[in-house]
C-alpha positions in Angstrom: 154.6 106.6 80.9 151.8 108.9 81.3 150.0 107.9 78.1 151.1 104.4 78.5 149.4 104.0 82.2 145.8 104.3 80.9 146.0 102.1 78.0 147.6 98.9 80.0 145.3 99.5 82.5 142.1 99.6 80.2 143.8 96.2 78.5 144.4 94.7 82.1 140.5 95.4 82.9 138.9 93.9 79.3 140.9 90.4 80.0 140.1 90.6 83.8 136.4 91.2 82.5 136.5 88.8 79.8 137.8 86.2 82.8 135.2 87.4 85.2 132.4 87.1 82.5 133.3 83.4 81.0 131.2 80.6 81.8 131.7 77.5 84.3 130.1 74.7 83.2 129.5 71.0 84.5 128.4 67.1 83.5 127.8 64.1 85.1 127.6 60.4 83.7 126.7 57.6 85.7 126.5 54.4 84.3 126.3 50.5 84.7 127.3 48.6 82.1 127.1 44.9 82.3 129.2 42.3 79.9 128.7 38.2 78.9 130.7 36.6 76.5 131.3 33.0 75.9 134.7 32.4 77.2 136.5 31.5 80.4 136.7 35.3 81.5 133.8 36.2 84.3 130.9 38.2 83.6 131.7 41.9 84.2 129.8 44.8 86.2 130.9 48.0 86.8 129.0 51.6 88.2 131.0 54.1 87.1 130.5 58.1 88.0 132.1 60.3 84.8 132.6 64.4 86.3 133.8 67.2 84.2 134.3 70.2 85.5 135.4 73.5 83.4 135.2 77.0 82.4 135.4 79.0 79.1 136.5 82.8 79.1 134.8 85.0 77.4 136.3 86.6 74.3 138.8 89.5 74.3 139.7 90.6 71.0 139.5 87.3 68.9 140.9 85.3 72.3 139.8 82.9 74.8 140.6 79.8 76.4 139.3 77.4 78.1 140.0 75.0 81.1 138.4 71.3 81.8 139.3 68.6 84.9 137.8 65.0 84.5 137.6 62.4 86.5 136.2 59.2 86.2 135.1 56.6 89.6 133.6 53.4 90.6 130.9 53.7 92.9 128.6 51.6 94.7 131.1 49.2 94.8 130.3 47.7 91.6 134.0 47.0 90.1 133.9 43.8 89.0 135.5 44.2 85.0 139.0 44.4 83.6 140.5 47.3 82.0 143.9 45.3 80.3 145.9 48.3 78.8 145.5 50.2 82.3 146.6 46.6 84.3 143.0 47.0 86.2 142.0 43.1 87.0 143.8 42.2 83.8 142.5 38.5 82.5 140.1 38.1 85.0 136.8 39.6 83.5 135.7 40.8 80.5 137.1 44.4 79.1 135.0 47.7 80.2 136.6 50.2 78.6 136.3 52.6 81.6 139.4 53.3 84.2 139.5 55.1 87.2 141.5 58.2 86.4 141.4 61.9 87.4 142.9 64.1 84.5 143.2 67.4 82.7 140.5 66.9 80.0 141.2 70.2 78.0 143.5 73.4 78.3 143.4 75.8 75.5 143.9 78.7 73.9 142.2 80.5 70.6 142.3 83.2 68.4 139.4 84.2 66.0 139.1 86.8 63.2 137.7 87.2 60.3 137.3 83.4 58.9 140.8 82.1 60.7 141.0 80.3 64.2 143.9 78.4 65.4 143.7 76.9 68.4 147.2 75.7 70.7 146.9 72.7 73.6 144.7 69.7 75.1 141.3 69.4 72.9 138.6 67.6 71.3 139.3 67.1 67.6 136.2 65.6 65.7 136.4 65.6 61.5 133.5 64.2 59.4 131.9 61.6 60.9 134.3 60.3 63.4 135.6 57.3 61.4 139.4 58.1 61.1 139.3 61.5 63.9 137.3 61.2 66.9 136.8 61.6 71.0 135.2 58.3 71.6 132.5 60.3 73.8 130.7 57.3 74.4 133.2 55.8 76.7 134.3 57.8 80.5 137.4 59.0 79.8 137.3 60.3 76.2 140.2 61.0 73.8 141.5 64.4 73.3 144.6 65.7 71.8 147.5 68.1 72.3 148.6 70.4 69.2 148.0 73.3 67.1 144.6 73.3 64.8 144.2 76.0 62.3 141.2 76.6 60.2 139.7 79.0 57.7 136.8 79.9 55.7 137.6 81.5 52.7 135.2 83.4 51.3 134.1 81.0 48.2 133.0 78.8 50.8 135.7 76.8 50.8 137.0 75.5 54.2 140.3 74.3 55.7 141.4 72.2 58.1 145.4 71.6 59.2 146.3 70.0 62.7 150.0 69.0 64.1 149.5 66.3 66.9 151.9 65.9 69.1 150.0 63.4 71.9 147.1 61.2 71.6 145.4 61.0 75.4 143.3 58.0 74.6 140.7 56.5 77.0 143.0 54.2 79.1 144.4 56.9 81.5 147.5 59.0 81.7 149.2 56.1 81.6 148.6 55.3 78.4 148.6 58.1 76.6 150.7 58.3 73.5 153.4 60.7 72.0 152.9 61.0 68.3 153.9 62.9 65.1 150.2 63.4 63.6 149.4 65.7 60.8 145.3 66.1 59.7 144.6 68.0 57.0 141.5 68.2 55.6 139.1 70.6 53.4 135.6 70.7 52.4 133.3 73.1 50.0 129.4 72.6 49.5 128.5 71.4 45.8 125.1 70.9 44.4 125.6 67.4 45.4 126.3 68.0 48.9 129.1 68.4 51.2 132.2 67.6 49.7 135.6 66.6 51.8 139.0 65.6 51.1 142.0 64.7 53.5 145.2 63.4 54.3 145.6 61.9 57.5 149.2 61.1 58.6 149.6 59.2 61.8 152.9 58.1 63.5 154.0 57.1 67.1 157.0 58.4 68.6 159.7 56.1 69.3 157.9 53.1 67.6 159.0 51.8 64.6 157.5 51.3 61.6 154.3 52.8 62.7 152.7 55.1 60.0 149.7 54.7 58.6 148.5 57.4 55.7 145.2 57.5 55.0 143.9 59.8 51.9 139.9 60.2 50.7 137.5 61.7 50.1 133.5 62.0 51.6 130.7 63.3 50.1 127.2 63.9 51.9 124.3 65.1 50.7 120.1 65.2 51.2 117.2 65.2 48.6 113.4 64.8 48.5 112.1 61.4 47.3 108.9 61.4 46.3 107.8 63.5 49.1 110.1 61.6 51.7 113.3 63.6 53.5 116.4 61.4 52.0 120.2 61.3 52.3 122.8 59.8 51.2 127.1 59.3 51.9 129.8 57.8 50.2 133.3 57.6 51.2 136.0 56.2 49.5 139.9 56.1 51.4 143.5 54.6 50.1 145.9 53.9 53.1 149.4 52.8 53.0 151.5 51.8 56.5 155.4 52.0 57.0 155.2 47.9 57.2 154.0 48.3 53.7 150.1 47.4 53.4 148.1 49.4 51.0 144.5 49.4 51.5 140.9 50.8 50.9 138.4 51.6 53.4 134.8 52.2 50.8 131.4 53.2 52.6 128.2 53.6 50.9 125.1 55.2 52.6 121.5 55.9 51.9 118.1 56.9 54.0 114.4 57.8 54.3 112.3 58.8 56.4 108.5 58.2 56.8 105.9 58.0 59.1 108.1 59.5 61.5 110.7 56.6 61.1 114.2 57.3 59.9 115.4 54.3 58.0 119.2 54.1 56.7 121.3 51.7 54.9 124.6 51.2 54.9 127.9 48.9 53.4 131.2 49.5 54.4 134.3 47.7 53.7 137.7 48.1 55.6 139.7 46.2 53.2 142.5 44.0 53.2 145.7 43.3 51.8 145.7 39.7 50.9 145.0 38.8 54.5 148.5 40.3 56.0 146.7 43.3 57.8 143.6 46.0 57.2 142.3 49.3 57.1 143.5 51.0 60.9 141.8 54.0 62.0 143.5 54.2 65.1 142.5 58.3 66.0 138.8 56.9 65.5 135.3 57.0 67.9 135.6 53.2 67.3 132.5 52.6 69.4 130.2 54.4 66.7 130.9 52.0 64.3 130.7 48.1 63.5 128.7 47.1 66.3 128.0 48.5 69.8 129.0 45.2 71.3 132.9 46.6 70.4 134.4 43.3 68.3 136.3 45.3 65.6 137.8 48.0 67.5 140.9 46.2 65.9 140.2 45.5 62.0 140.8 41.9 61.8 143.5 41.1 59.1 141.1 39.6 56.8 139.4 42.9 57.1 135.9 43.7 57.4 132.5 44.3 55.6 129.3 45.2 57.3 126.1 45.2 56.0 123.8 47.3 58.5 120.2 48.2 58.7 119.1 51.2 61.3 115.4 52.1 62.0 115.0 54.8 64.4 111.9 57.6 65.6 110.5 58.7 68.3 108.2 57.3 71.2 106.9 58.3 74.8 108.8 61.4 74.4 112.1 60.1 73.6 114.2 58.5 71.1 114.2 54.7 70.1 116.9 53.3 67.1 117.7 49.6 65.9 120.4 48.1 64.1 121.4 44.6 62.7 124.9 44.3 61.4 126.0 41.4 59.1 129.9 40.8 59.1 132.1 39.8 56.9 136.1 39.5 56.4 137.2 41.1 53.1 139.5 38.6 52.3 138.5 35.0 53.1 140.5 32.5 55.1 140.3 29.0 54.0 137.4 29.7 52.5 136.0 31.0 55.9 134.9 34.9 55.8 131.8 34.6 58.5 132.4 36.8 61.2 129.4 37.2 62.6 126.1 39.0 62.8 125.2 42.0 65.8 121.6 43.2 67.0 122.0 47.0 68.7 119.0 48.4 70.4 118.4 51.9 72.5 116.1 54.2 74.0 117.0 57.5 75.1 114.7 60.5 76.8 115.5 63.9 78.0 113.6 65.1 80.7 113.7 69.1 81.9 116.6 71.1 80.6 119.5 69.2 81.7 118.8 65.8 82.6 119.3 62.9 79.7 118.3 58.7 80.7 118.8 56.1 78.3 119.2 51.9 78.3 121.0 50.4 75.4 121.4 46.9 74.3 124.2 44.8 72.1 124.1 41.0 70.9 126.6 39.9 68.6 126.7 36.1 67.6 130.5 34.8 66.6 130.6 33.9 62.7 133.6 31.0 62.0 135.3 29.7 64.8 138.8 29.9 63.2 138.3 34.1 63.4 138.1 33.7 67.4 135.3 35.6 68.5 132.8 34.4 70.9 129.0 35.3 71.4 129.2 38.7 73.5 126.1 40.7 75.1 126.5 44.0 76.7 123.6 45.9 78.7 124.4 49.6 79.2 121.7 51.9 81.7 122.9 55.4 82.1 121.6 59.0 83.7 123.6 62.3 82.4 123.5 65.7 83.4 124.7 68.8 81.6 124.7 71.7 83.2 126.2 74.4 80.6 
């Protein structure tokens, strides 16, 4: 007991220190975003306030962990928008993604050595560039997940990714958060080409049937010089099969420049259909990142979708500036119909000081053929963020 005394106590006093010595850290969103659209649903307004509050230990022999609380408000008394899947003024106005809700954002706990971490609880999972794993950051309450990642880096350079899902807490509130059997495995290795990925992404819901949707690629991205001139390139090529038995591709094709202090990129990407019964899902997604900031694809349309896009973007009066026109089409045509549409995004962004971040931001999408129900939508978003970590 004598010899043990000492020890404990020296064990007791490195965690206590390693608590004592973490860091708190805070960030604050407020936002107004404003939505038209061309239907009998009312214009929508809404101020919202976005806090996160949370602290990170500090490490104590290859652990820490780390605690976050969110919570998302109106304020001002600007309200007026409809948040369906949370019942929020349901039908009355158009959809701002963006309920009130005060929740436990993250709670977890790691362990680091020598190339492996794995990491147990509530977190943010990102892989590649978001487009089948994402937190949909651009929205209030963003999506995190509960489970066990593990990762290593062996020492060829390879890296791997495995993570067991066992709840999706999507951006709707506790409420409608989902149970789910998710497995994400993924690996990637640097090549003279670039960065090379593959995974397997295997999504279920509990307690719903029929609901899986594999989804098995791979992703390569890489950057040269072009006759002087910074340039990249990505390509991306996915098979997915679903428990209701569609099998289809998801195919994306990147390239860009950059001159005169303008970064130009290029891009086609195709979420593909099966003969018009259903499309490429990529339900775990940042949804909002991709196909239009005005949000009309969040669901793939069944005649699936390609989208020809054009982004120009640099930097002026000391911030950023980016434009983007989208051209959409469905994969599969209907009736010889396959126009859906066509989507200007514009935004400016500036940092000022250390912590503060403003930024306005702009989305017009014009409704292709009628029979594909869209409607003419325009959404104005103004914002001012603080980070204070």
């Amino acid at each position: 007991m004598a010899l043990w005394t000492p020890i404990a106590s020296q064990a007791e006093q490195s965690i206590l220190n390693a608590l004592i010595e973490g860091k708190p850290y805070a960030q604050l969103n407020l936002r107004w975003e404003s939505v038209q659209q061309e239907n009998a649903l009312r214009d929508a307004d809404a101020v919202t306030l976005r806090s996160r509050l949370g602290y990170q230990s500090e490490n104590f022999q290859g652990w820490r962990g780390a605690l976050e609380v969110e919570a998302v408000r109106t304020v001002l008394g600007v309200n007026d928008y409809s948040v369906p899947p949370s019942g929020f003024n349901a039908g009355q106005f158009s959809v701002i993604a963006d309920p009130q809700t005060t929740e436990l954002d993250q709670l977890w706990l790691q362990y680091q050595q020598q190339g492996l971490s794995l990491k147990l609880g509530r977190q943010v999972i990102t892989l590649d560039n978001h487009r089948f794993v994402g937190h949909v950051g651009w929205r209030q309450d963003r999506q995190t997940f509960d489970g066990l990642r593990l990762d290593y880096q062996f020492a060829d350079g390879l890296r791997m990714s495995a993570a067991r899902l066992l709840q999706r807490n999507r951006i709707f509130a506790t409420d409608q958060d989902v149970q789910s059997s998710d497995t994400l495995i993924r690996a990637e290795m640097a090549t003279r080409a670039g960065k090379l990925s593959a995974y397997a992404y295997l999504l279920s819901v509990d307690d719903v049937a029929d609901s899986g949707i594999d989804s098995i690629g791979v992703r390569l991205v890489g950057g040269k010089t072009l006759a002087g001139m910074p340039a990249t390139y990505a390509a991306e090529f996915a098979a997915q099969d679903t428990d209701t038995g569609l099998n289809t591709d998801y195919f994306m094709l990147e390239g860009g420049l950059q001159f005169d202090g303008v970064r130009a990129r290029l891009g086609y990407e195709v979420l593909g259909s099966d003969a018009g019964r259903g499309a490429v899902a990529t339900p775990l997604a940042t949804l909002h990142k991709f196909n239009g900031w005005a949000d009309q694809f969040l669901s793939t349309p069944d005649a699936g979708l390609r989208d020809v896009y054009l982004s120009l973007g640099g930097k002026v009066w000391r911030g950023r500036w980016q434009i983007i026109a989208h051209q959409f089409k469905a994969d599969a045509a209907i009736a010889s119909k396959d126009d859906l549409g066509r989507e200007w995004n514009l935004q400016f962004t500036r940092k000022f000081a250390r912590y503060f971040n403003a930024g306005i931001k702009l989305a017009s999408y014009s409704a292709g053929d009628a029979r594909f129900g869209k409607v003419d939508t325009d959404k104005l978003w103004v914002w001012w963020s603080a980070d204070f970590s």
